[in-house]
NUTIDO-736164 format. One line per field, with one value per residue: residue number from 0; x, y, z of N, C-alpha, C in turn. Coordinates in steps of 0.2 Angstrom, whole numbers, plus 5000, padded with zeros to 4 digits. Layout:
# residues N
tivo: c(NUM_...) $
neast: c(X_...) $
nnorth: c(Y_...) $
nup: c(Z_...) $
caeast: c(X_...) $
canorth: c(Y_...) $
caup: c(Z_...) $
ceast: c(X_...) $
cnorth: c(Y_...) $
cup: c(Z_...) $
***
This chain:
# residues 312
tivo: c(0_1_2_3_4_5_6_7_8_9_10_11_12_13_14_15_16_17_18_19_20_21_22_23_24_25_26_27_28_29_30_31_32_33_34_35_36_37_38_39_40_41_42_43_44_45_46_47_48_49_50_51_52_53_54_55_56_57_58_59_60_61_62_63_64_65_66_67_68_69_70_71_72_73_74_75_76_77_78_79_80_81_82_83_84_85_86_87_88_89_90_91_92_93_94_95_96_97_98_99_100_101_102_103_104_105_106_107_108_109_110_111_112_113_114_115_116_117_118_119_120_121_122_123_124_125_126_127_128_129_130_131_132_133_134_135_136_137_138_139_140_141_142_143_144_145_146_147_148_149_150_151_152_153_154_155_156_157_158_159_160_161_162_163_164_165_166_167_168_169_170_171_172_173_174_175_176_177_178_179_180_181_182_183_184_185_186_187_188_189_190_191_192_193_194_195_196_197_198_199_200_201_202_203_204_205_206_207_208_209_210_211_212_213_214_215_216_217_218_219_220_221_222_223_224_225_226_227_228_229_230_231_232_233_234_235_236_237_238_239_240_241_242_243_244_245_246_247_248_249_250_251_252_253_254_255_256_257_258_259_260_261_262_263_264_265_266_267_268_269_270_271_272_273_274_275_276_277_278_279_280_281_282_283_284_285_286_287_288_289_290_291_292_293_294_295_296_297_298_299_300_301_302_303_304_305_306_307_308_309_310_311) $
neast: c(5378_5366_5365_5362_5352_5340_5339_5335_5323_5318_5316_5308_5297_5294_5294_5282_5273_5268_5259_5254_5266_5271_5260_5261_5273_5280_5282_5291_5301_5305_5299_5292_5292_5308_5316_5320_5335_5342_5356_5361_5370_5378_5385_5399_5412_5429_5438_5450_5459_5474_5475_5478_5475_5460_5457_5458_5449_5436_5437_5436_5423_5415_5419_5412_5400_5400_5407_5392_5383_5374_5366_5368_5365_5371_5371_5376_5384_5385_5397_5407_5410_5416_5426_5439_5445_5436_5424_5430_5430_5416_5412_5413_5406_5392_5396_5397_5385_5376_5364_5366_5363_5353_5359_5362_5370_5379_5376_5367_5357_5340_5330_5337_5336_5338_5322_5323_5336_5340_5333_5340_5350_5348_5346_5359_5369_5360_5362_5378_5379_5368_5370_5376_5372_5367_5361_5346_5330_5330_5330_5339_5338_5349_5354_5343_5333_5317_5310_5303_5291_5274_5274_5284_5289_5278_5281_5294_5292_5280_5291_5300_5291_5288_5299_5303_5309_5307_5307_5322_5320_5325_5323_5330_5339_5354_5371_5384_5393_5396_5403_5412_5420_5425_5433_5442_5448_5456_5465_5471_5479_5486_5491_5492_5485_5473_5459_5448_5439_5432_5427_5419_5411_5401_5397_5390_5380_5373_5365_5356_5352_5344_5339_5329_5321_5316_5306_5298_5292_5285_5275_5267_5260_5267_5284_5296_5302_5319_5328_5344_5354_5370_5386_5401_5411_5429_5426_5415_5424_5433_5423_5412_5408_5410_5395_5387_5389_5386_5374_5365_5369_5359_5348_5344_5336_5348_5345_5343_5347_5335_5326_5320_5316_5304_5296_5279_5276_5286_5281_5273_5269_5272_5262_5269_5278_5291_5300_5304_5320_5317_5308_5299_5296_5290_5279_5274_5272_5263_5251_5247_5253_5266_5277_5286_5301_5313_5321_5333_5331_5342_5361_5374_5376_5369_5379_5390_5391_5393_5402_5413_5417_5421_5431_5435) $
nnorth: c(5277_5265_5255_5238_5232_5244_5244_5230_5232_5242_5233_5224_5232_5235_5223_5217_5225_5242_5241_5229_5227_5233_5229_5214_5218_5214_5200_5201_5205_5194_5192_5179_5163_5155_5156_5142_5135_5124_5119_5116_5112_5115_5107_5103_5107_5107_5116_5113_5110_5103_5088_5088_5099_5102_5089_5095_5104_5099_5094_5105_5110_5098_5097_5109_5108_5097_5101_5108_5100_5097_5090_5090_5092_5087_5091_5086_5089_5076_5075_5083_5072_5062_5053_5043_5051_5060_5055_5046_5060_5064_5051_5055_5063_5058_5046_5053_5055_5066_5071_5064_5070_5074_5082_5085_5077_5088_5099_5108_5123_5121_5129_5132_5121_5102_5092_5078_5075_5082_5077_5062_5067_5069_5056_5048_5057_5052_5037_5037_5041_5035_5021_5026_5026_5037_5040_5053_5053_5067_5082_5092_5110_5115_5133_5135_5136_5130_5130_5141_5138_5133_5121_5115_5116_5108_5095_5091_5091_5080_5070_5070_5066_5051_5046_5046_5056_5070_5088_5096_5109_5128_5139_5150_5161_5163_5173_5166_5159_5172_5181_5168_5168_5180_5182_5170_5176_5184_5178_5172_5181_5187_5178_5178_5186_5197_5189_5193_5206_5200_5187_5197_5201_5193_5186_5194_5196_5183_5184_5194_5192_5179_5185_5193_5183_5175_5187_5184_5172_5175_5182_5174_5170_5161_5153_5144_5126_5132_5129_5135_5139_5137_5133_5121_5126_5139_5151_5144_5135_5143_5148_5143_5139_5150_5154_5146_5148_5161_5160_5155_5167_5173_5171_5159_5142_5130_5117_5099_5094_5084_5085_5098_5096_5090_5100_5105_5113_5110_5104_5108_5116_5129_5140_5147_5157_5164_5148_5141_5150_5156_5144_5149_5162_5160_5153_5165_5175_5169_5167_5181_5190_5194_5200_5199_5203_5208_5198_5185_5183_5181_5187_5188_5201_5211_5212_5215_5231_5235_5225_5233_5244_5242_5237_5225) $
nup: c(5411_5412_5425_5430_5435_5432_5420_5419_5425_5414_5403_5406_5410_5396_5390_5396_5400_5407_5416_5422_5426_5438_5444_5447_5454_5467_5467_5454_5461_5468_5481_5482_5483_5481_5467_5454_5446_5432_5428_5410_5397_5383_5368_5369_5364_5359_5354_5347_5358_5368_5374_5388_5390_5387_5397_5408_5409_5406_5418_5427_5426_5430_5442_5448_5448_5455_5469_5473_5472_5462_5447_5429_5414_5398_5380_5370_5354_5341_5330_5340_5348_5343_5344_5351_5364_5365_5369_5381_5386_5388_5395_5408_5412_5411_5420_5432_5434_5426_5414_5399_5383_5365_5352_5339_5325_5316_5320_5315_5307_5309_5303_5290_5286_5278_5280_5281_5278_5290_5302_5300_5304_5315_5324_5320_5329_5341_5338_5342_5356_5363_5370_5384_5400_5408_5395_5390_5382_5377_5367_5358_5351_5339_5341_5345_5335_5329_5318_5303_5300_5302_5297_5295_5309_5314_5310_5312_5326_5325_5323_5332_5342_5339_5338_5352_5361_5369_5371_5374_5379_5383_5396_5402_5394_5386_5379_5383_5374_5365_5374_5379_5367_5363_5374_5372_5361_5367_5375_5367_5359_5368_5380_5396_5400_5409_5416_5425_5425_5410_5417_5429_5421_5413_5426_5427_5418_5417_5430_5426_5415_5422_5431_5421_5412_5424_5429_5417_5419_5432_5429_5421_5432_5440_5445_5438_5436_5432_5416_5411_5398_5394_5389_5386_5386_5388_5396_5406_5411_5418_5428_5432_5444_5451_5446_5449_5463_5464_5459_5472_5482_5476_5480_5474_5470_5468_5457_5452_5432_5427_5436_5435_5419_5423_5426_5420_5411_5402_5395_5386_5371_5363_5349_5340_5330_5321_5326_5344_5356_5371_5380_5391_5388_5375_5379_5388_5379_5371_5377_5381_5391_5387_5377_5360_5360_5352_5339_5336_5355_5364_5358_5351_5346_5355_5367_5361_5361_5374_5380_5371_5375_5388_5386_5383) $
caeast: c(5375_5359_5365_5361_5342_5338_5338_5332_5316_5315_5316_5304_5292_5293_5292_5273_5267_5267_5252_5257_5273_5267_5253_5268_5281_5283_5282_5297_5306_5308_5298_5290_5297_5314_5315_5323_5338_5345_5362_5361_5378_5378_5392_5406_5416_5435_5442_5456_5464_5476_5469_5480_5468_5455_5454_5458_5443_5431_5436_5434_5418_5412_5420_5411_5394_5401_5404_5388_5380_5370_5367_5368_5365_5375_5366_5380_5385_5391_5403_5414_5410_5416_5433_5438_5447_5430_5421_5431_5428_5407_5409_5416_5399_5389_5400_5395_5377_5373_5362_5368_5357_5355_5359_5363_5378_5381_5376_5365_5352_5336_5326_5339_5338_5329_5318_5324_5342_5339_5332_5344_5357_5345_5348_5366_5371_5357_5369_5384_5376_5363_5373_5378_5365_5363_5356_5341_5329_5329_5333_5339_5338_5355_5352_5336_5329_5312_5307_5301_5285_5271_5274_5293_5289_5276_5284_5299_5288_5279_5298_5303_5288_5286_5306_5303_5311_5307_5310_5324_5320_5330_5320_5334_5343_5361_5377_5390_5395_5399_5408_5419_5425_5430_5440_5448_5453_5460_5468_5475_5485_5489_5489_5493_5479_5470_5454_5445_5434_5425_5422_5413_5403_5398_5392_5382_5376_5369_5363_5354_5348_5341_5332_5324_5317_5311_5302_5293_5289_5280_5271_5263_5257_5270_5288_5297_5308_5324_5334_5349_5359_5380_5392_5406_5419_5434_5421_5412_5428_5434_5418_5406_5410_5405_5392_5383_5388_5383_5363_5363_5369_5356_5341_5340_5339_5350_5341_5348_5340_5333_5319_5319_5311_5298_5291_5273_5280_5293_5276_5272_5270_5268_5262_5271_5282_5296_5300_5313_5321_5316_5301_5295_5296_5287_5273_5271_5268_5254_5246_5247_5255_5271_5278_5293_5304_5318_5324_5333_5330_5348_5365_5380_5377_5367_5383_5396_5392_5395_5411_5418_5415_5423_5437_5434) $
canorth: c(5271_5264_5251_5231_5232_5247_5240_5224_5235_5244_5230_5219_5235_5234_5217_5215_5231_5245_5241_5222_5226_5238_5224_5209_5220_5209_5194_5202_5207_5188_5190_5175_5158_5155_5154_5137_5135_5117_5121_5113_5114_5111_5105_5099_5110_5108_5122_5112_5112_5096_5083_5088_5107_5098_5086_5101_5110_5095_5092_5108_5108_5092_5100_5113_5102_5092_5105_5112_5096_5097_5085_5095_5089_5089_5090_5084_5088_5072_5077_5084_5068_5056_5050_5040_5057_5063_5047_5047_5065_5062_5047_5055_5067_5048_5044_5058_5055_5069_5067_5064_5071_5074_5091_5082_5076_5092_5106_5113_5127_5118_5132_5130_5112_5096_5090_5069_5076_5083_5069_5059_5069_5067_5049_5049_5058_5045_5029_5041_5042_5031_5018_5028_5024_5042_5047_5052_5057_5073_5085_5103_5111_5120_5140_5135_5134_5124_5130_5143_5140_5127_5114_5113_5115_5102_5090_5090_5089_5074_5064_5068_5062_5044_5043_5046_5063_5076_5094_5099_5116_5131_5144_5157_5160_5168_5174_5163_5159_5176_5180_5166_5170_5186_5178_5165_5178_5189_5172_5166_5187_5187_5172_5180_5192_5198_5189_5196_5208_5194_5184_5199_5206_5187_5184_5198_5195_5179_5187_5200_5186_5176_5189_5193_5177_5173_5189_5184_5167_5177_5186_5170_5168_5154_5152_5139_5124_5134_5127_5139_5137_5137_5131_5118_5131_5142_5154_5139_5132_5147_5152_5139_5138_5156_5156_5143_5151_5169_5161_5154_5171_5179_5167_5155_5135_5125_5108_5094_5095_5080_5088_5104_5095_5085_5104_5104_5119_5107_5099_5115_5119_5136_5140_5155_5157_5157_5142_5143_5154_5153_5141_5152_5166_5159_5152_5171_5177_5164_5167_5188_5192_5196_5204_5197_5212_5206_5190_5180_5184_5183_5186_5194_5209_5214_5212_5218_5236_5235_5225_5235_5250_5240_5236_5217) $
caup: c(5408_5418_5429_5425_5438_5429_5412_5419_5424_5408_5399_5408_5409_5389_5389_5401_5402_5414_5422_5425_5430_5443_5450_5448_5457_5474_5464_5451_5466_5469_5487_5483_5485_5478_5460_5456_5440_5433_5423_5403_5393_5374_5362_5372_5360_5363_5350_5348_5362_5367_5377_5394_5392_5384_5403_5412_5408_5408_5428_5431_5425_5432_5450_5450_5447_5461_5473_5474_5473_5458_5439_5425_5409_5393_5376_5365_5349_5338_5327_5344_5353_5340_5346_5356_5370_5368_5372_5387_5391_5388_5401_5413_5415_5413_5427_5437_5434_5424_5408_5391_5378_5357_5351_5333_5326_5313_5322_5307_5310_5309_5299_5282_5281_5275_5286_5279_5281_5299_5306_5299_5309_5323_5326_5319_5338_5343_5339_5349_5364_5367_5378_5390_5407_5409_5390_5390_5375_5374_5360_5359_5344_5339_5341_5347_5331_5329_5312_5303_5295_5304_5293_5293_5316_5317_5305_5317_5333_5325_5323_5339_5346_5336_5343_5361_5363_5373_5367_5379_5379_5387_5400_5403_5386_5387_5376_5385_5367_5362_5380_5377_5360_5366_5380_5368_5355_5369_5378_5361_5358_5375_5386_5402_5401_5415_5414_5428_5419_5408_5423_5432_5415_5413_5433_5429_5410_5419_5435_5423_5409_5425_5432_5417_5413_5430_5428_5411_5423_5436_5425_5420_5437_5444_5444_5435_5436_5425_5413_5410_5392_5392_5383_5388_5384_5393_5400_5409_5415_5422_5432_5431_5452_5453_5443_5454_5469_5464_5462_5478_5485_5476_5483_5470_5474_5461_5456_5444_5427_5427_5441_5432_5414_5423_5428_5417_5408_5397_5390_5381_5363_5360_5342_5337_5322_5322_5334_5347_5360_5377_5381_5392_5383_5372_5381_5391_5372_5367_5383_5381_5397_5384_5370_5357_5360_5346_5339_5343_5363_5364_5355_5353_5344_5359_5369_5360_5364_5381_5380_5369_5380_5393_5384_5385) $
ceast: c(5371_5362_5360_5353_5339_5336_5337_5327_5313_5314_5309_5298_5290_5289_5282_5271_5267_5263_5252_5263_5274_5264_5259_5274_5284_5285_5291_5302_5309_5305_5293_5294_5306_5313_5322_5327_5341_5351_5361_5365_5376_5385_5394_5412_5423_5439_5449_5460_5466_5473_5471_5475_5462_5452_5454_5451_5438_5432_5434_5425_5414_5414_5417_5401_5395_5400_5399_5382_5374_5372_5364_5364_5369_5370_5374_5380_5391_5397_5410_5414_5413_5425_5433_5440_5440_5426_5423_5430_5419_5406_5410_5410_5393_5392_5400_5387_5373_5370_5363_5362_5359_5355_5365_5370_5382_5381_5372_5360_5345_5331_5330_5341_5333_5327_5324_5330_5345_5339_5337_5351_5355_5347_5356_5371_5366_5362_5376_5384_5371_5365_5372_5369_5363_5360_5347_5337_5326_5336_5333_5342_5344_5353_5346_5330_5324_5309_5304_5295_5281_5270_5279_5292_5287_5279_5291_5295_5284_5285_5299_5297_5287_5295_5308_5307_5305_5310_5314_5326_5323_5324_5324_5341_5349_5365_5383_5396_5400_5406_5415_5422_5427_5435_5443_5453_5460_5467_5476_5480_5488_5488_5490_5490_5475_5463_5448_5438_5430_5424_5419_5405_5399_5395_5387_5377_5373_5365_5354_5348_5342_5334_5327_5318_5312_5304_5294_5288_5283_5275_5263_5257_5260_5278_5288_5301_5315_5328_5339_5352_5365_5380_5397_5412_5424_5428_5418_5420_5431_5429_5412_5404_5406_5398_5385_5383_5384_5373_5361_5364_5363_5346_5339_5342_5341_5348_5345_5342_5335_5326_5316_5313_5305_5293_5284_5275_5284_5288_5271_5271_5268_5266_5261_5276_5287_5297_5305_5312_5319_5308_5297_5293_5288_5279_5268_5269_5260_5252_5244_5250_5263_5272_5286_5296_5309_5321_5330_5333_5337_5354_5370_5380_5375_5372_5390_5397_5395_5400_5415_5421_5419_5432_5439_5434) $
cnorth: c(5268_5258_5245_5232_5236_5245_5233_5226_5239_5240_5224_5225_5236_5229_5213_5222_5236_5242_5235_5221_5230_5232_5219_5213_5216_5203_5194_5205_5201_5187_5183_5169_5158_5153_5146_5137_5128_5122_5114_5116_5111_5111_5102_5101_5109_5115_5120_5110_5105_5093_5084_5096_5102_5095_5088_5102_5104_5094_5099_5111_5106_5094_5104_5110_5099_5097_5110_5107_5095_5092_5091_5092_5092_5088_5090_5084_5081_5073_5078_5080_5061_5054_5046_5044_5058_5060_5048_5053_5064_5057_5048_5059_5061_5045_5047_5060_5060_5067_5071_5065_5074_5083_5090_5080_5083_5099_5110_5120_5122_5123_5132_5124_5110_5092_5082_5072_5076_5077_5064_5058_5070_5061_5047_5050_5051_5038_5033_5039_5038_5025_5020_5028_5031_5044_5044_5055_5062_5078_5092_5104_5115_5127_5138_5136_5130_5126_5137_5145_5133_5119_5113_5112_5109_5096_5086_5088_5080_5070_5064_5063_5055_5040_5042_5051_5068_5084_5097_5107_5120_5137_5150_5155_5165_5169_5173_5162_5164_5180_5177_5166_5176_5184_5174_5168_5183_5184_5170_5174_5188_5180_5172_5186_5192_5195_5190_5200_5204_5191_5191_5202_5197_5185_5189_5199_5189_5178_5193_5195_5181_5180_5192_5187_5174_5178_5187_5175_5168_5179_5181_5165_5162_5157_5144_5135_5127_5128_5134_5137_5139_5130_5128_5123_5136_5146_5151_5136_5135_5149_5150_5139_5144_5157_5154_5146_5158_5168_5158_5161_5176_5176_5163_5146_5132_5118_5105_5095_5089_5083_5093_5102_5088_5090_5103_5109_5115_5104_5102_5114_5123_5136_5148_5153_5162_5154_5143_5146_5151_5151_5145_5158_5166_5157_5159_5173_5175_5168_5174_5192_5193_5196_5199_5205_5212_5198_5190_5186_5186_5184_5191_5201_5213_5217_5215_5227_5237_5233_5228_5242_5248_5235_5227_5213) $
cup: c(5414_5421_5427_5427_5434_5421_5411_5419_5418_5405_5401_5408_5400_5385_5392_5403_5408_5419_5426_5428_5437_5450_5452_5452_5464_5470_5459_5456_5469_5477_5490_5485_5481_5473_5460_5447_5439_5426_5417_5401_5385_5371_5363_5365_5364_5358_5349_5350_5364_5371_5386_5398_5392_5391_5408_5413_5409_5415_5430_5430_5430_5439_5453_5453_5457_5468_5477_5474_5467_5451_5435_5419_5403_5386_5370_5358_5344_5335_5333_5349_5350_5338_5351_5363_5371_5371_5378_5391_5394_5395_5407_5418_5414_5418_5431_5439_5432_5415_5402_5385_5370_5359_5343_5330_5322_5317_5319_5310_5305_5303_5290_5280_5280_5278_5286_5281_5291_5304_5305_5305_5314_5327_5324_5324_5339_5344_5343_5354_5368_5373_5385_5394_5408_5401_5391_5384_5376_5371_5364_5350_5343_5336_5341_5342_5328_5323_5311_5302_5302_5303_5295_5305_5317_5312_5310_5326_5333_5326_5329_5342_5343_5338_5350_5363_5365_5371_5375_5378_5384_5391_5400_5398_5388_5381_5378_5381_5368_5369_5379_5372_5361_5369_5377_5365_5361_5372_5373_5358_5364_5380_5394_5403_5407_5413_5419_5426_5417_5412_5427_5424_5415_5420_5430_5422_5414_5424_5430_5419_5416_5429_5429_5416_5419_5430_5421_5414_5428_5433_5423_5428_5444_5443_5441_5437_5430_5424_5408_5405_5394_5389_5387_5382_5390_5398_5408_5415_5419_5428_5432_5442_5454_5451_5447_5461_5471_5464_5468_5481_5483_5478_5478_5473_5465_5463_5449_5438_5427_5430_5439_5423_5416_5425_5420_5410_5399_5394_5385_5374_5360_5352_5340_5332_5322_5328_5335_5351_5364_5375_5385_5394_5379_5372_5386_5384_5371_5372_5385_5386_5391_5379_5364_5357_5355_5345_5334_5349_5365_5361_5355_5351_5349_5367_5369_5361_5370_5382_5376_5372_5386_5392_5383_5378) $
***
């Protein structure tokens, strides 16, 4: 099986071209400045779990944040923020000074709904969250879905804009998701399973996924402020620590997000069809320096080979 650089360079040679990937090779080799990553979590999914796991997993979270010195941001889903445990878990990342943002109160996918509904579940998280001294307005679309037709996109782009949001868009797209629903199911037949394994295939799915992305930024002649997507899930709580640790070891400077969407980049609006995925992705596309190699960017299917291969 080719090894993760290897089919990081096939995949980036696919993606921008031999000839471009050739010229760009010091630059994809990362000899330029330090590429810079802010970590963005979505849902604050609890899966049930009782409130003594449940505050577990939020501290170790928010420790690991602490640790390394960095603010993160949360893009919060209503519906799993709408208690009063979870109230108190949300304040405790407002209390840490990292920023509280929309990411709807349903969770729907944006391309099979009705715009007046959508919007609706826009501002519905909005009254959730808006107190708290850290929210800020910006939106993330759930699965990164911004529409599929022009109409049904900008129609959505005008409302955020007449509400005062910002499209908190994602740079380096992942399958943490899928990862940790592996690790649940495996947790929930066995509870004293080795979990070793998923944390290494996951350092290096987000080692793998980051070096892509950066690549598809050079490409455009700059590096970017990154905003990386996870998930407040087990995964995360387990190896949220390493995960930070591992981009430092590999020369990347972590920044709060807060600094990361004021890069110019987050002011974007590509006009491709379908909307979504990574922003700049999307914006190497427009700009022809890159290709859509499959959609979505990222997902489990593309994963599940390999773990299953791996036993995982």
């Amino acid at each position: 099986m080719l090894s993760r650089n290897l089919m990081n360079r096939r995949e980036l040679t696919q993606l921008l071209g031999a000839g471009l990937l050739a010229s760009a090779a010091p630059r994809i080799a990362f000899a330029a400045a330090a590429p810079q990553v802010s970590i963005t979590m979505d849902d604050f999914n609890l899966f049930g779990a009782d409130e003594r796991t449940a505050e577990k997993r939020n501290q170790a979270i928010l420790s690991a944040f602490r640790a390394h010195s960095i603010k993160a941001a949360i893009f919060a889903c209503g519906r799993l923020v709408d208690s009063p445990f979870e109230q108190r878990l949300l304040k405790q990342w407002n209390d840490d000074g990292h920023i509280i943002a929309n990411h709807t109160y349903s969770h729907r996918n944006y391309e099979n709904s009705d715009f007046r509904q959508y919007s609706a579940d826009i501002l519905k998280c909005e009254a959730l969250i808006k107190d708290y001294p850290q929210f800020r307005r910006l939106f993330r679309f759930p699965f990164l879905k911004e529409g599929k037709t022009a109409e049904q996109r900008d129609q959505m782009r005008a409302f955020l804009a007449e509400h005062g949001y910002k499209n908190g868009a994602v740079t380096i797209d992942a399958s943490d998701w899928y990862i940790d629903d592996r690790l649940r199911k495996r947790l929930e037949s066995d509870p004293g399973a080795d979990t070793k394994g998923f944390r290494d295939y996951y350092l290096q799915h987000i080692l793998d996924r980051s070096r892509y992305y950066e690549g598809v930024a050079r490409a455009l002649g700059r590096s970017v402020r990154h905003t990386l997507l996870v998930h407040h899930n087990v995964i995360n709580e387990l190896c949220m620590v390493d995960i930070l640790s591992q981009y430092k070891r590999n020369g990347w400077k972590l920044i709060d997000a807060e600094h990361a969407y004021r890069d110019p980049l987050f002011d974007e609006k590509p006009d491709l069809l379908p909307a979504g995925d990574s922003l700049v992705l999307a914006v190497a596309i427009q700009a022809g320096k890159a290709k859509r190699l499959r959609w979505p960017s990222e997902d489990g299917t593309y994963e599940a080979p390999n773990m299953d291969r791996l036993g995982l």
